[in-house]
N, CA and C atoms as a LAMMPS dump frame, in Angstrom:
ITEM: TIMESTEP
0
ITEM: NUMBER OF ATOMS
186
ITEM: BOX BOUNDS ff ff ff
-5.0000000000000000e+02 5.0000000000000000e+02
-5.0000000000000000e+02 5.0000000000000000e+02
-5.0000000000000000e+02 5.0000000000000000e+02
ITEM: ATOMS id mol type element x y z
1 1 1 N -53.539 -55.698 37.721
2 1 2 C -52.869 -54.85 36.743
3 1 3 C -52.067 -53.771 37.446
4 2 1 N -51.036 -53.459 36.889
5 2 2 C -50.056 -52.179 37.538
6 2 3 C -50.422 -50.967 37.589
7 3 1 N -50.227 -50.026 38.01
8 3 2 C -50.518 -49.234 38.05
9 3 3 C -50.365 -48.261 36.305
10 4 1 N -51.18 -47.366 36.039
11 4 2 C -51.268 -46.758 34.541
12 4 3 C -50.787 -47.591 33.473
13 5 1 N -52.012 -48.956 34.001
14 5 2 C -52.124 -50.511 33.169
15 5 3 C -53.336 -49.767 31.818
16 6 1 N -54.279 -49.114 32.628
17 6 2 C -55.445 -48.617 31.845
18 6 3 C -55.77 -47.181 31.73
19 7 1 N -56.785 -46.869 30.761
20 7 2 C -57.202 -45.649 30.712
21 7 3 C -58.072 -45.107 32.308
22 8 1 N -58.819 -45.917 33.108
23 8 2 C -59.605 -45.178 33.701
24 8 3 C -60.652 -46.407 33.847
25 9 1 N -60.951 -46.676 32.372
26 9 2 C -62.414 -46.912 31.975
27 9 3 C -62.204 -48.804 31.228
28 10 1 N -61.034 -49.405 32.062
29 10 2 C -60.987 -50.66 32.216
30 10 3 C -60.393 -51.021 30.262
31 11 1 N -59.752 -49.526 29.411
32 11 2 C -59.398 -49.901 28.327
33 11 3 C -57.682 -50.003 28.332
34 12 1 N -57 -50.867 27.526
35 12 2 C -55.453 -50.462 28.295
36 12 3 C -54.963 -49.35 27.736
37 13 1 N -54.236 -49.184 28.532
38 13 2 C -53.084 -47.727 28.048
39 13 3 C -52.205 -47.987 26.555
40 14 1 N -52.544 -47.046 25.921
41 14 2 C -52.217 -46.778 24.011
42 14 3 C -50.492 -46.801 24.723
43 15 1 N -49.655 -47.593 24.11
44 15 2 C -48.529 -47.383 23.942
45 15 3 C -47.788 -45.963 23.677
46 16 1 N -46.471 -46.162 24.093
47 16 2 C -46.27 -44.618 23.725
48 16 3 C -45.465 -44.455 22.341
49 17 1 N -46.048 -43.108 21.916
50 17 2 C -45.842 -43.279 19.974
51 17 3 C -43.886 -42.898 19.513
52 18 1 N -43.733 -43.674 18.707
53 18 2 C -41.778 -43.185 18.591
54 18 3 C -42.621 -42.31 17.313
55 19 1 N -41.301 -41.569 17.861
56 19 2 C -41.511 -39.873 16.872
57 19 3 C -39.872 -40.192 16.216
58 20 1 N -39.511 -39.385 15.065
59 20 2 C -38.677 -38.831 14.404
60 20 3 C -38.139 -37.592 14.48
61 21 1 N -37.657 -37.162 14.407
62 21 2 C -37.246 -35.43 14.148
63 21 3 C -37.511 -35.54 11.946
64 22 1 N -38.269 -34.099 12.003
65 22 2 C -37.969 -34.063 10.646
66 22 3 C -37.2 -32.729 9.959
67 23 1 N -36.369 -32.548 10.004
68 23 2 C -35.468 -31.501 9.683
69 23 3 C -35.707 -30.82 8.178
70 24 1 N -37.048 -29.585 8.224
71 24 2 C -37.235 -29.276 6.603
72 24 3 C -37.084 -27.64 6.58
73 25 1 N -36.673 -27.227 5.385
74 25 2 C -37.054 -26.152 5.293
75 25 3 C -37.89 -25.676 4.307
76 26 1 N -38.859 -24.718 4.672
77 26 2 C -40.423 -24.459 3.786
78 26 3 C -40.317 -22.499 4.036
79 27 1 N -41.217 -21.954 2.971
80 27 2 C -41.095 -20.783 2.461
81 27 3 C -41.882 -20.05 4.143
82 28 1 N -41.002 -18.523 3.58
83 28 2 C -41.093 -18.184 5.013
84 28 3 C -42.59 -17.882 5.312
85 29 1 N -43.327 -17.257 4.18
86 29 2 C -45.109 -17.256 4.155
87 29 3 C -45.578 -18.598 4.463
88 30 1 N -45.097 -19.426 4.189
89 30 2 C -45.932 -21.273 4.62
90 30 3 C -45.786 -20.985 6.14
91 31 1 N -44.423 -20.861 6.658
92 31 2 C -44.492 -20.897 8.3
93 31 3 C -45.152 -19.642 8.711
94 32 1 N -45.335 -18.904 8.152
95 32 2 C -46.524 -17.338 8.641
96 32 3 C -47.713 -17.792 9.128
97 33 1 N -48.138 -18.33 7.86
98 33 2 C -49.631 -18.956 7.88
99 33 3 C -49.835 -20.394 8.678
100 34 1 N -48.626 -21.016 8.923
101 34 2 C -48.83 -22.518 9.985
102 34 3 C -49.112 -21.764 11.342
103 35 1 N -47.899 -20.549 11.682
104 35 2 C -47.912 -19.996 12.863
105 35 3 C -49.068 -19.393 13.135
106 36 1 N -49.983 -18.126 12.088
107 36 2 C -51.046 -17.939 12.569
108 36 3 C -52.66 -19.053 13.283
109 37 1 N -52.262 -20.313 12.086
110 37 2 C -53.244 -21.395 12.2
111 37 3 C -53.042 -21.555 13.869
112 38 1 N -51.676 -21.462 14.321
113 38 2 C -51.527 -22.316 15.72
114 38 3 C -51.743 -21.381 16.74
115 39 1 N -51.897 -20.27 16.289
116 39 2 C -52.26 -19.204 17.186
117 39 3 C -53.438 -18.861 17.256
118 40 1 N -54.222 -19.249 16.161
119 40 2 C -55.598 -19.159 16.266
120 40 3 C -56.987 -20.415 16.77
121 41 1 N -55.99 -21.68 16.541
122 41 2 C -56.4 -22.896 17.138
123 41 3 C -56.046 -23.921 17.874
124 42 1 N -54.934 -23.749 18.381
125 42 2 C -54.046 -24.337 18.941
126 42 3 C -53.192 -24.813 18.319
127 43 1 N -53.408 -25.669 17.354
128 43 2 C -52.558 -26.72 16.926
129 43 3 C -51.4 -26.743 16.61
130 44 1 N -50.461 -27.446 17.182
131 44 2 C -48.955 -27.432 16.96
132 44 3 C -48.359 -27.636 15.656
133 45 1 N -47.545 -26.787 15.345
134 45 2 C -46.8 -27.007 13.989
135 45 3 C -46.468 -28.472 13.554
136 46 1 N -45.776 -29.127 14.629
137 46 2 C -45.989 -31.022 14.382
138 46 3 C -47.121 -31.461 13.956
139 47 1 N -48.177 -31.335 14.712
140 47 2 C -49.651 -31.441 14.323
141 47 3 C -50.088 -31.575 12.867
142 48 1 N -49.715 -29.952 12.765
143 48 2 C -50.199 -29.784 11.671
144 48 3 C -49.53 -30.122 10.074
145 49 1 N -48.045 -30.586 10.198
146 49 2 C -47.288 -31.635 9.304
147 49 3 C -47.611 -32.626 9.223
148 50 1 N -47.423 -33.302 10.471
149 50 2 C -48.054 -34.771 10.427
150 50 3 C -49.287 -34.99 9.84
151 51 1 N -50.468 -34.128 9.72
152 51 2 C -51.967 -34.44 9.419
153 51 3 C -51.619 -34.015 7.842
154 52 1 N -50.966 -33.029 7.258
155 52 2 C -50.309 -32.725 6.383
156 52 3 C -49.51 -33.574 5.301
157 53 1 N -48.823 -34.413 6.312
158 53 2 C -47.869 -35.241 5.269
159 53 3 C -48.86 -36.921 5.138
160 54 1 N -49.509 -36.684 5.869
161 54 2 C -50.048 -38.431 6.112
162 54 3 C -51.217 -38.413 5.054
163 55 1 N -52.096 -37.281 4.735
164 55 2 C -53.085 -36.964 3.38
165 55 3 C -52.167 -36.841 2.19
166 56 1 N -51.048 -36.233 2.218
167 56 2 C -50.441 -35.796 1.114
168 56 3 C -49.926 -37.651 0.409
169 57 1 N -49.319 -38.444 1.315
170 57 2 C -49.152 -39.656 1.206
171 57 3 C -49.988 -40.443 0.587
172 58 1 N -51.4 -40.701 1.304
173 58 2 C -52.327 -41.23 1.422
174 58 3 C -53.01 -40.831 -0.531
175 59 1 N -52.99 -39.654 -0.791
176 59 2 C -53.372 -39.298 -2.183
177 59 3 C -52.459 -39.928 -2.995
178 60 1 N -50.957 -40.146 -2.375
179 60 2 C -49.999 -40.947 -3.206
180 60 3 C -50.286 -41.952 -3.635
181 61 1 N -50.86 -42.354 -2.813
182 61 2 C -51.292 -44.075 -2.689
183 61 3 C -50.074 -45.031 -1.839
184 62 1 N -49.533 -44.25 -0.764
185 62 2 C -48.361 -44.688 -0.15
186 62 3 C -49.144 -44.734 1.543
């Protein structure tokens, strides 16, 4: 196998993920409160859309 064929631990390497750009605009208190979340736990504003839009979907039934 080639080199960064696997994780380490003989599992293969996860493909790498295609992203989008999503170009939105949201109220300036929504990005207050995303920014504090990411300042208080790390999590990146992408992060926290993506986990965001994929439940919001998912309740769709989409």
């Amino acid at each position: 196998m080639g080199e960064g064929s696997d994780q380490g631990d003989g599992r293969p390497a996860e493909p790498p993920r295609q992203t989008r750009a999503l170009n939105i605009n949201i109220t300036a208190e929504l990005h207050k409160r995303a920014g504090r979340y990411r300042v208080d736990t790390g999590v990146t504003l992408t992060a926290q859309v993506e986990e965001a839009l994929a439940e919001w979907l998912t309740r769709k039934g989409y």
